[in-house]
PyMOL commands that place a pseudoatom at each C-alpha (Angstrom):
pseudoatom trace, name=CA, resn=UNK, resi=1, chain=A, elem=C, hetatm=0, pos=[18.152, 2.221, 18.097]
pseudoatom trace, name=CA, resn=UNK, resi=2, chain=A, elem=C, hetatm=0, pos=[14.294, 1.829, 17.989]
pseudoatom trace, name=CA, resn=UNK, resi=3, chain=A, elem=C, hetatm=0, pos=[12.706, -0.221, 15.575]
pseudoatom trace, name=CA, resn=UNK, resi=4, chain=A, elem=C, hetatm=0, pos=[9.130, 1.208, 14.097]
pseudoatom trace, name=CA, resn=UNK, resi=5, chain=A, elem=C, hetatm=0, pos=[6.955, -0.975, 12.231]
pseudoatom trace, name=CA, resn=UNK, resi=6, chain=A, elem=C, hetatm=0, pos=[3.618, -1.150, 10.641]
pseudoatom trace, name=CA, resn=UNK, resi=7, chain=A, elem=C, hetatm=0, pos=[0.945, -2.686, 8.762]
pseudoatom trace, name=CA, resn=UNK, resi=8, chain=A, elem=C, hetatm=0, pos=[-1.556, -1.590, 6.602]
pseudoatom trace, name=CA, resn=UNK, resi=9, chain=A, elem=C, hetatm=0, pos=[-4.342, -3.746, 4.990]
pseudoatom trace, name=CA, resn=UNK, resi=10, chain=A, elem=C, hetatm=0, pos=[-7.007, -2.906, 2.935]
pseudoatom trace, name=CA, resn=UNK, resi=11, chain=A, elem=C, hetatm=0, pos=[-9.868, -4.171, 1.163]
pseudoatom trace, name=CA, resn=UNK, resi=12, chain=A, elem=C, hetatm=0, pos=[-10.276, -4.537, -2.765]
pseudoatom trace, name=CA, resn=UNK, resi=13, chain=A, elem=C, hetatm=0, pos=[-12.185, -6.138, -5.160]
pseudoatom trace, name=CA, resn=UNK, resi=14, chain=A, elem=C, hetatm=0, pos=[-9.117, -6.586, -7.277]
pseudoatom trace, name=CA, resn=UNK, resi=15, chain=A, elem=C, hetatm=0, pos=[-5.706, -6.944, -4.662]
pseudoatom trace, name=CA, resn=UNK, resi=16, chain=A, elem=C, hetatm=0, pos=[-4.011, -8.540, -6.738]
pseudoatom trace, name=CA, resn=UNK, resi=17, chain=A, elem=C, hetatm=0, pos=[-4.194, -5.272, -9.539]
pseudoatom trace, name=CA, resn=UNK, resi=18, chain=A, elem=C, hetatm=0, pos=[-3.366, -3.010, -6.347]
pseudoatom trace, name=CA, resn=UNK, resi=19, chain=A, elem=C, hetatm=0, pos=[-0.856, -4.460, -4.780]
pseudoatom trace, name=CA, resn=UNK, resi=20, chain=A, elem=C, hetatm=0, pos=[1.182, -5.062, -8.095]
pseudoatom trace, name=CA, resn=UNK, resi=21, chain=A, elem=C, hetatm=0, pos=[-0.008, -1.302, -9.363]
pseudoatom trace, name=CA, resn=UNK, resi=22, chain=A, elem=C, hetatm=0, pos=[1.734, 0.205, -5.734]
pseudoatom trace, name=CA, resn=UNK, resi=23, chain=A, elem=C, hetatm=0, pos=[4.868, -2.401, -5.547]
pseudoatom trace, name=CA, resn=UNK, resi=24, chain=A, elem=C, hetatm=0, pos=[6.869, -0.079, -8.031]
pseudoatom trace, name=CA, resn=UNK, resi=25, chain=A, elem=C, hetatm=0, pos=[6.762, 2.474, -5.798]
pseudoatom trace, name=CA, resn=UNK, resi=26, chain=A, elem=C, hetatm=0, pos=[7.719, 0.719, -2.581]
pseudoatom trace, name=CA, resn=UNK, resi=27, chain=A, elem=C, hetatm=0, pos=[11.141, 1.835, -0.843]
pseudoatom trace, name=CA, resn=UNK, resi=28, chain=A, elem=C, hetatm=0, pos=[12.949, -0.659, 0.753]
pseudoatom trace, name=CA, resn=UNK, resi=29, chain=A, elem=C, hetatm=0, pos=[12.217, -0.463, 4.055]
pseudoatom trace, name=CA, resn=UNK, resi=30, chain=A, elem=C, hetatm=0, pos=[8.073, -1.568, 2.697]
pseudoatom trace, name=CA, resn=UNK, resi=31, chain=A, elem=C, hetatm=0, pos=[6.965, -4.607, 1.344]
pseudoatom trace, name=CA, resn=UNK, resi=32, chain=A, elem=C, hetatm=0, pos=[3.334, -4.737, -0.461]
pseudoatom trace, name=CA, resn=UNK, resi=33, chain=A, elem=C, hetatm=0, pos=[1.883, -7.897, -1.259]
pseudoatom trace, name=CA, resn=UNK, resi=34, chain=A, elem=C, hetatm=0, pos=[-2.107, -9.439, -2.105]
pseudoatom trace, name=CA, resn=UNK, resi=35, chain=A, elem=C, hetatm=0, pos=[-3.733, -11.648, 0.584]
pseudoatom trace, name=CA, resn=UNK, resi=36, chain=A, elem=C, hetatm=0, pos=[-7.117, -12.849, -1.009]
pseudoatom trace, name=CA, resn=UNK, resi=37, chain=A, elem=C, hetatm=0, pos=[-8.944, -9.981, -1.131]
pseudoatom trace, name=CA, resn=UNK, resi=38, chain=A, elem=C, hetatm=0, pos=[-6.774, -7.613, 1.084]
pseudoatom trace, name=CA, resn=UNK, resi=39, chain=A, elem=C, hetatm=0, pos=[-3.802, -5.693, -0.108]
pseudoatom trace, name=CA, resn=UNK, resi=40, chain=A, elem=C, hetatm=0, pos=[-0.861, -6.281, 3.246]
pseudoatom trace, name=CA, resn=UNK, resi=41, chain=A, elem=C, hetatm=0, pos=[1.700, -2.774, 3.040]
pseudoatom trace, name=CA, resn=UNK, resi=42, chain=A, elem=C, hetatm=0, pos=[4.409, -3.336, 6.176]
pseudoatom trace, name=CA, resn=UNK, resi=43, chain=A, elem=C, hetatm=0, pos=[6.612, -0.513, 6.875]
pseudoatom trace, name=CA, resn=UNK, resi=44, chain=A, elem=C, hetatm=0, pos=[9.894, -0.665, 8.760]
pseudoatom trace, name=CA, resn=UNK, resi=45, chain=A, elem=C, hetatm=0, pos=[12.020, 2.295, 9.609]
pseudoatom trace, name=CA, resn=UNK, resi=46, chain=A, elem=C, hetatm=0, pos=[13.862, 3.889, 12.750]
pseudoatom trace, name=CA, resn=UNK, resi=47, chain=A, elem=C, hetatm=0, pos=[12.749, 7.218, 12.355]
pseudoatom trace, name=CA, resn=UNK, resi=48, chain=A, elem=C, hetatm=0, pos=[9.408, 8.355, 13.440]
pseudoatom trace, name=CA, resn=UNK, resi=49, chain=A, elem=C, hetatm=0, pos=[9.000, 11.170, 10.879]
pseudoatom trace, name=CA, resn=UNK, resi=50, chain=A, elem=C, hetatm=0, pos=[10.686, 9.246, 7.902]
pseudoatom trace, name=CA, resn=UNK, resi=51, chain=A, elem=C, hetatm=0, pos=[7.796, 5.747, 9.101]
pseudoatom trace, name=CA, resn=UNK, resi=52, chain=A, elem=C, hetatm=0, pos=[5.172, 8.419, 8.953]
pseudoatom trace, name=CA, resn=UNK, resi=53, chain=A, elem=C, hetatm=0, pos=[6.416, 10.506, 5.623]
pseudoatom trace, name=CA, resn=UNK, resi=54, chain=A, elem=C, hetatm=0, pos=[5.979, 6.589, 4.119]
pseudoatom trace, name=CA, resn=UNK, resi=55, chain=A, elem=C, hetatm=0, pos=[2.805, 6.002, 5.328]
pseudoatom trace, name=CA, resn=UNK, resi=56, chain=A, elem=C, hetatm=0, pos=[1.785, 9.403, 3.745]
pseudoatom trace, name=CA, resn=UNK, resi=57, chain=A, elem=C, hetatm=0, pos=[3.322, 8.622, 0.239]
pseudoatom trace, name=CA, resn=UNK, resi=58, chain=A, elem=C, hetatm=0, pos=[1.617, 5.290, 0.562]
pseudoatom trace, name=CA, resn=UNK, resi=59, chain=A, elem=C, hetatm=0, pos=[-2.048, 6.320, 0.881]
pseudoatom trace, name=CA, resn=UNK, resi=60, chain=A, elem=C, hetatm=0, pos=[-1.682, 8.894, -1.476]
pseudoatom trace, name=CA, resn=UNK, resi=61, chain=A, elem=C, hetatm=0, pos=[-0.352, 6.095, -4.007]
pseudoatom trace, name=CA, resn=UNK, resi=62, chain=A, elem=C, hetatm=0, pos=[-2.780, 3.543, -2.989]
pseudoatom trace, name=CA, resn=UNK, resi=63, chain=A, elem=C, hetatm=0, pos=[-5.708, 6.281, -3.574]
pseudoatom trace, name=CA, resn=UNK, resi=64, chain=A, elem=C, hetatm=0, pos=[-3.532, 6.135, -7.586]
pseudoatom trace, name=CA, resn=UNK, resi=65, chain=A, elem=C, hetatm=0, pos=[-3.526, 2.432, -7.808]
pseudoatom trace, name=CA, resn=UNK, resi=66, chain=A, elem=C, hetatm=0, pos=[-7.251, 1.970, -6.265]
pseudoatom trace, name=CA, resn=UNK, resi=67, chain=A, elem=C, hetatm=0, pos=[-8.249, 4.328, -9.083]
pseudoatom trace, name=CA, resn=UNK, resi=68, chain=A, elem=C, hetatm=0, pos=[-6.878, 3.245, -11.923]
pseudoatom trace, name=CA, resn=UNK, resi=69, chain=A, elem=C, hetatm=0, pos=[-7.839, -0.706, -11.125]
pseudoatom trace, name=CA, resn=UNK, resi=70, chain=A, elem=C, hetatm=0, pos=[-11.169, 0.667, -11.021]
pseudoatom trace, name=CA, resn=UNK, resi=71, chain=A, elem=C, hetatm=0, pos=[-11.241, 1.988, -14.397]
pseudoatom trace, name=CA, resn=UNK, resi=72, chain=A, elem=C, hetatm=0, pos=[-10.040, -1.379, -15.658]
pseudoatom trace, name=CA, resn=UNK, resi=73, chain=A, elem=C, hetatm=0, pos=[-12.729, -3.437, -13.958]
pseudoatom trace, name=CA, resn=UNK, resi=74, chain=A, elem=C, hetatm=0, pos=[-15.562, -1.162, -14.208]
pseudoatom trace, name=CA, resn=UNK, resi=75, chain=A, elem=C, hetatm=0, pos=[-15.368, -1.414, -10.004]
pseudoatom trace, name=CA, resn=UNK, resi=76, chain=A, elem=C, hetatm=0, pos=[-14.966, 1.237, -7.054]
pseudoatom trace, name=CA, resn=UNK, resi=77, chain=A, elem=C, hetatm=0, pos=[-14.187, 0.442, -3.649]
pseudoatom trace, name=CA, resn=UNK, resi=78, chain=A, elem=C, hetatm=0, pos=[-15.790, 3.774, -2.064]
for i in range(1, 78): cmd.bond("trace and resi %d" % i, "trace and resi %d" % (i + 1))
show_as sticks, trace
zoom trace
């Protein structure tokens, strides 16, 4: 069986805010945690299209979480 996995890290002036704003949603196959000023998202999975799908909820979520921790600090990271 193959094994897919991936990281995603991203910059914020807040990671902490993002990373606990997206853990909620996380499935359990992807772990979200804050490193400094990064937010680190791995996803596992054995399916190409299901890895991918995850990805794409992800972003979607972290566009969300970016958002809203901007409203709180007054901050945008765009």
């Amino acid at each position: 069986m193959m094994q897919i996995e991936g990281t995603i890290m991203t910059l914020h002036t807040d990671a902490a805010s993002v990373a606990a704003a997206l853990s909620p949603d996380n499935l359990r196959s992807m772990e979200t945690k804050a490193d400094g000023n990064r937010v680190v998202t791995t996803i596992t999975g054995t399916q190409a299209r299901s890895v991918i799908a995850s990805v794409d909820d992800y972003l979607m979520n972290l566009a969300v979480a970016e958002d809203a921790c901007s409203l709180r600090t007054g901050k945008t990271n765009r």
